[in-house]
N, C-alpha and C positions, 0 to 999 in steps of 0.2 A: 499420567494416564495409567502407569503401572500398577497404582495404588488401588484406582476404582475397579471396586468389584464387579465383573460382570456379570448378569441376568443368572440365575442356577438354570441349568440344563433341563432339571425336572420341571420346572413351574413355567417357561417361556423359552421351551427348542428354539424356537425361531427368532427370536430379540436373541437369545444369546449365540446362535450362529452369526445375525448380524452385526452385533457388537464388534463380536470377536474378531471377523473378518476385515473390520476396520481400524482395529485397537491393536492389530496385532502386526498392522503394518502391512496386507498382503494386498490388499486391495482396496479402492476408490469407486465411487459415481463420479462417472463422466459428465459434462455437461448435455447429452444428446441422452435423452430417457430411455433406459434400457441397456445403454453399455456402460461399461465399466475401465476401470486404468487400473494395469495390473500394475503395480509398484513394483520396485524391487528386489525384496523378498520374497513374493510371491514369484516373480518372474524369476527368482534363482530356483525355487522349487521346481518350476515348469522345468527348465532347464534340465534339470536333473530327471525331471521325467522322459521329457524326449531324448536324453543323452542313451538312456537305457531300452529305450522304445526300437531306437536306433539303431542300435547295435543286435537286438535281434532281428531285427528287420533286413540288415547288412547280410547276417550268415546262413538265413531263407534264401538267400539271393535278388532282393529286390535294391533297388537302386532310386534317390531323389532325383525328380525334376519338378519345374517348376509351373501351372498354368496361368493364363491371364484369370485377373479379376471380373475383366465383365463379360457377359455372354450375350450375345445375338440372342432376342427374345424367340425368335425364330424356334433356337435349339434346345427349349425348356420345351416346345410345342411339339415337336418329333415324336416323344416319348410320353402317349395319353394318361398312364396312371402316373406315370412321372407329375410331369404338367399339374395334374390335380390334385395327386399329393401336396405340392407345394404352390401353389397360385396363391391362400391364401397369407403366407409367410414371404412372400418376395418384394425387395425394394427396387424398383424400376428405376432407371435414368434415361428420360427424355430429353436434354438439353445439353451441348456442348459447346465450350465455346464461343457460346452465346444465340447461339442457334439449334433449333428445332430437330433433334436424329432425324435420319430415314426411317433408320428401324430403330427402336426402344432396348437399350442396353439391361440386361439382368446383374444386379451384385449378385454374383456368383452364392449362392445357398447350400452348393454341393457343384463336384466339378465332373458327373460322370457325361453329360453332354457336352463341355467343350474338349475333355479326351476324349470321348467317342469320336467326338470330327476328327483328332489329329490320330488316332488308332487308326481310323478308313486309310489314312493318306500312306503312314507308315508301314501298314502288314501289309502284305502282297503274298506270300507266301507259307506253309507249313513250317520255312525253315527261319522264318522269323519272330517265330511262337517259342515258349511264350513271351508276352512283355508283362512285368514287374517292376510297376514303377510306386514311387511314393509321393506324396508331396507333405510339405509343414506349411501353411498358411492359413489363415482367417475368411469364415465366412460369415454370410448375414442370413439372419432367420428374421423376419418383422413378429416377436415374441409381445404379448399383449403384457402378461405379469411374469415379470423378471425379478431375477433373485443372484449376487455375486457369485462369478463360475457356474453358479447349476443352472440357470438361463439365462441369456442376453444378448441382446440383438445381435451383436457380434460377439463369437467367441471364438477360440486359438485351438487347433485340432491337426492332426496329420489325415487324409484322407491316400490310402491305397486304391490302385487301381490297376486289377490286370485283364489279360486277351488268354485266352486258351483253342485247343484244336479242337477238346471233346469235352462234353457233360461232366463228366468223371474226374478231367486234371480240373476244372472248376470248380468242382464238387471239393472233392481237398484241399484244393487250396484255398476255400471258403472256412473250410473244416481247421487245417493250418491255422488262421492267424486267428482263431476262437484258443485254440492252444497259446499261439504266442502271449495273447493277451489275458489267459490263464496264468501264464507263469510268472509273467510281469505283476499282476495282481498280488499273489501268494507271496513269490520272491522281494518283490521291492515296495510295493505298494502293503502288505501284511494286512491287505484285505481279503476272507477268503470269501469265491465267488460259486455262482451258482449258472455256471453254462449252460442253455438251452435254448430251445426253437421257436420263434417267435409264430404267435399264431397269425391266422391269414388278414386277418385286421387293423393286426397288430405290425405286421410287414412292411419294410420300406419300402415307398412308393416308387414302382419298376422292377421291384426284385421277385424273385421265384422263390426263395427263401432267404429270411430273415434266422441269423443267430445271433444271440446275444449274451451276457454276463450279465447278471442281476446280484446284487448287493444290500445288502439291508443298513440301514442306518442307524445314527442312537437313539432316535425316536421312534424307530420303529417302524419308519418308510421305507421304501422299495429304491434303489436309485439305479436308472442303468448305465452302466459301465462302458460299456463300446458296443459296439454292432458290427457284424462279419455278414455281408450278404452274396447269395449267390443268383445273378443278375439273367441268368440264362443266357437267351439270344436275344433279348428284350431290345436292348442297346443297340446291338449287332443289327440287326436289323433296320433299325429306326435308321441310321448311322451306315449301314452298309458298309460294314466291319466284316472284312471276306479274303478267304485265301485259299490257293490252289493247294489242293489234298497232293500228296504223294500218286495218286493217281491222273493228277493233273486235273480236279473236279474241283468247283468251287463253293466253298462251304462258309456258310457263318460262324462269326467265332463265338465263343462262352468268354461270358465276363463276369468277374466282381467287382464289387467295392468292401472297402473295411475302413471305421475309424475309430479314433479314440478323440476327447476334449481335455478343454479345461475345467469340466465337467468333475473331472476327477479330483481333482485338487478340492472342492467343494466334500466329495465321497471323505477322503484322507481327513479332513477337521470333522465332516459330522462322527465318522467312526472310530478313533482315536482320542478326540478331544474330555475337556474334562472341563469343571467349575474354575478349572485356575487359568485355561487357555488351551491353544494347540499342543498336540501333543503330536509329533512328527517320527516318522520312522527313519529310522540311522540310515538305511540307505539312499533314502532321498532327501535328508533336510541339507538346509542351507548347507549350516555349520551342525557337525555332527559332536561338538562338544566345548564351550566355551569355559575360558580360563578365568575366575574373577579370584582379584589380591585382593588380601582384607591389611591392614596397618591401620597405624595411629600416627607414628610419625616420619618427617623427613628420612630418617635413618632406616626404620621399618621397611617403608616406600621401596627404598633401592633394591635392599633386600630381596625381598619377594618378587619385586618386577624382573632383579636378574634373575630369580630361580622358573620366574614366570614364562619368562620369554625360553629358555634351557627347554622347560617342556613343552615349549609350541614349537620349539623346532623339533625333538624330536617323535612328536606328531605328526607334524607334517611331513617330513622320512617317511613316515609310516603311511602315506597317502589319507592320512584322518584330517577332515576339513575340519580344522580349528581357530578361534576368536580369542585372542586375550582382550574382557575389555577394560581398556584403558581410560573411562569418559572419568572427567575430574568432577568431583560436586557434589559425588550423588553417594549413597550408602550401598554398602554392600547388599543390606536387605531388598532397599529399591532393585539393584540389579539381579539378585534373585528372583523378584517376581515379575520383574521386566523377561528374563529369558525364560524363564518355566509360560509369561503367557507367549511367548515365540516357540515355545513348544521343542528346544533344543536337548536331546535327546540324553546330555552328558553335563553336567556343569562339575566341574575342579576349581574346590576351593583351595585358595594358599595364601596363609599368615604367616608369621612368625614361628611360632611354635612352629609348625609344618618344615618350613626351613632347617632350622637347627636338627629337626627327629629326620630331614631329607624324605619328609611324605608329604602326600595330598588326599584330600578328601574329595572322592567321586560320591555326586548325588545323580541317581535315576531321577529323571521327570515323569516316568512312568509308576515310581513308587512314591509316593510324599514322606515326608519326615524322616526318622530317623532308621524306617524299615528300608529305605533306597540307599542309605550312604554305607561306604568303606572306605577302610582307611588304604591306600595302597604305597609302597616305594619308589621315590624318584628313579628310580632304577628302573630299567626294563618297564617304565610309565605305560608306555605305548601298548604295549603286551596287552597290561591292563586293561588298557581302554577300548583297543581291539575286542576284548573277550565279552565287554562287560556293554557294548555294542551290541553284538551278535544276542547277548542275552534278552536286549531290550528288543531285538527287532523280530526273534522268537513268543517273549511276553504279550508282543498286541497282538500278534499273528492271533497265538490260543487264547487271546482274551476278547479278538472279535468272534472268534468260532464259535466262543463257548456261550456269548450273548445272543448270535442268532440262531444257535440248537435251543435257546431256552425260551427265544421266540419265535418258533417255527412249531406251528401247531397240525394238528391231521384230525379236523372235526368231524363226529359221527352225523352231522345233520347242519341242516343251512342255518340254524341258531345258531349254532358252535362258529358255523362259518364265519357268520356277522361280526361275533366278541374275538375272532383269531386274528380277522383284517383289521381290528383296532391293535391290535397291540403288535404286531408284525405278520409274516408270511403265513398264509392256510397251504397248505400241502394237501392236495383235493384232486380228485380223480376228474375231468373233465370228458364230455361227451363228442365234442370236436363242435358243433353246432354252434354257430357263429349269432342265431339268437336266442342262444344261452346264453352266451357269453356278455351280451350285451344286457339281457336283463339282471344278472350276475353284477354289471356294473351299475346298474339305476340303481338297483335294490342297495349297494354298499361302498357305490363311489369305488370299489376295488377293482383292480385291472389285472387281467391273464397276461402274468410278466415274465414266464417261457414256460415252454414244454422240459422239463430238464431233459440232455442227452443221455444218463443215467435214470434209466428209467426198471421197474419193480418186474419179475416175471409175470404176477396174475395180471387179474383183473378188477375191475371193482365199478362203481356204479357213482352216474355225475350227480357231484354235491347238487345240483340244481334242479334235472329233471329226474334223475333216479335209472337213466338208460343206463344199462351195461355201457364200461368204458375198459379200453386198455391205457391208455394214457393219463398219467399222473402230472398236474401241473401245479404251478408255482403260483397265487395268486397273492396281493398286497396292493395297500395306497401308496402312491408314487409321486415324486418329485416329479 
């Protein structure tokens, strides 16, 4: 499979995202239309994503628990735009056991109504506030056309969820994990993003504001990132979610929600990858640099393998996740373009020659040929690989910035408009007018894919009706 070339990027995006996605080992079709089986490579990436997800999330102060999977249909229906946000994306289960429910169980879609119930039970008081909890588990969306990781019926995701006293501590802490998930982005993920406010349309169903992290892809789509909502008293109420003020008055709480997917993992190969496969950032890949021995014979062999294994241990000292691999059969060639399509961020060649001079040959996957490789010494290896790590997970950071500043356009007119949302993001002053926005989407299939928070001092006038506007937004075709 190493061998077959996949689809070019330029002539067939989408055959070569799905190639790739299955050639590369990260992901499967399930037998049930719409989900997917994340394999094990894929599922060490996840890993590594929530490991880092996690730990910002720890030193915010929030804390995992876990909710049930099904929900009382009842408790989709509490909460009206909730409800009809999602009724047409829900999988129901009427039968248990072999018998007929009372009531009709929800696969959970989102879990802000069955913590609602257990937040009423829990707060009683001001001095119970806030709760910050998190959870990692899987939910169901009934998605018509799905695609690996970027949609499907079920997918792996962390959903937050807290209680506050006022407007305000909601307010930030809605604003908070828009940051968190900013930095995660830029830091580990070396995709840079584009936070902003989702318009009212555009809003998740229940919330009072919608934020979000927008992403451009290699073909020049839109992808969103995560979402941070701040839920008001929408919840609270429905749910009668209440607690005695310091004054001893009893008030409704403020809630949000915030998540991220496996969504992302989809983001990472479209914006990274290349003709030859994934192309993975050192903070997050499996294996952050794999070892392949070249020889010819028996004697060769030992050689290399003892100097081979010398440097995976002092790798792994270094906390560098490293692979020597060892498969018998195959050529070193094939194993070169077996890991460059796995997207491993480092590969360390070691022969002979290398042995005797006590060097290795570091190749970038991010550079091809011979402008990626150096020669380094067995000595102080790790140093090396450290350095030349950090280089490459610097590399894609500026090398996705500098593909979505060269497609991100600011049209003088709705022509301009049209030819910007083919090729990626129009940067366009919008009027707030929600049918505008809509005929904005007939006219170009494009979607208002946030308000940036970063927003210009003037003024300026909507690409579409021409009214005076203050707000500048982000518009693009989306995944």
């Amino acid at each position: 499979m190493a061998d077959l070339k996949l689809p070019s990027r330029s002539e067939d995006f989408s055959e070569w995202y799905n190639q790739l996605v299955l050639r590369a080992e990260m992901a499967d079709y399930a037998p049930v239309r719409g989900c997917m089986i994340v394999r094990p490579y894929g599922w060490a990436l996840w890993e590594n994503i929530t490991a880092a997800l996690d730990r910002r999330f720890k030193a915010t102060g929030h804390v995992n628990a876990a909710f049930p999977l099904l929900i009382p249909q009842s408790f989709i229906s509490k909460e009206q735009s909730h409800v009809a946000g999602f009724s047409p994306e829900l999988a129901v289960v009427t039968h248990g056991g072999g018998e007929k429910l009372e009531e009709p169980l929800v696969v959970r879609p989102t879990s802000e109504t069955i913590i609602g119930h257990a937040y009423a039970k829990w707060i009683q008081s001001y001095r119970d506030l806030p709760v910050l909890i998190n959870q990692w588990n899987s939910v169901v969306r009934w998605e018509l056309r799905t695609k690996l990781f970027l949609r499907t019926l079920e997918f792996y995701w962390q959903e937050g969820h807290t209680a506050h006293a006022t407007l305000d501590e909601a307010e930030a802490e809605t604003r908070q994990m828009v940051d968190v998930y900013t930095d995660f982005a830029v830091k580990e993920a070396a995709i840079p993003v584009i936070p902003g406010r989702k318009s009212d349309s555009e809003r998740f169903a229940g919330a009072d504001i919608t934020y979000s992290l927008e992403a451009l892809m290699g073909d020049g789509k839109a992808l969103q990132f995560c979402t941070s909502h701040n839920l008001g008293q929408n919840f609270a109420k429905a749910f009668e979610i209440r607690y005695l003020d310091q004054n001893g008055q009893l008030q409704h709480c403020w809630t949000t929600s915030w998540g991220l997917s496996t969504r992302v993992v989809g983001a990472i190969i479209m914006v990274h990858g290349d003709d030859q496969g994934l192309i993975l950032p050192p903070r997050l890949a499996p294996f952050q640099a794999v070892i392949v021995p070249i020889y010819k014979t028996d004697e060769e062999k030992a050689q290399v393998f003892e100097a081979a294994m010398k440097i995976r241990e002092h790798l792994a000292k270094a906390d560098i996740r490293v692979k020597v691999d060892q498969r018998e059969g195959l050529s070193p060639g094939f194993k070169f373009n077996d890991w460059e399509m796995r997207g491993v961020p480092l590969r360390i060649e070691i022969g002979p020659k290398d042995v005797a001079k006590g060097s290795a040959v570091l190749a970038r996957r991010d550079r091809p040929g011979k402008e990626g490789k150096s020669f380094v010494s067995q000595d102080g290896i790790a140093a090396s690989v450290q350095q030349a790590l950090a280089d490459i997970q610097k590399a894609l950071f500026d090398r996705a910035l500098a593909f979505r500043e060269a497609h991100t356009f600011d049209p003088k007119n709705f022509d301009e408009f049209r030819a910007a949302v083919e090729k990626g993001f129009a940067r366009s002053y919008w009027c707030g007018n929600a049918k505008c926005e809509e005929q904005i989407k007939e006219a170009t299939r494009a979607t208002l894919r946030c308000i940036p928070l970063d927003q210009p001092s003037g003024k300026g006038q909507c690409i579409f009706c021409g009214q005076e506007s203050s707000e500048l937004a982000i518009f693009g075709k989306a995944y």
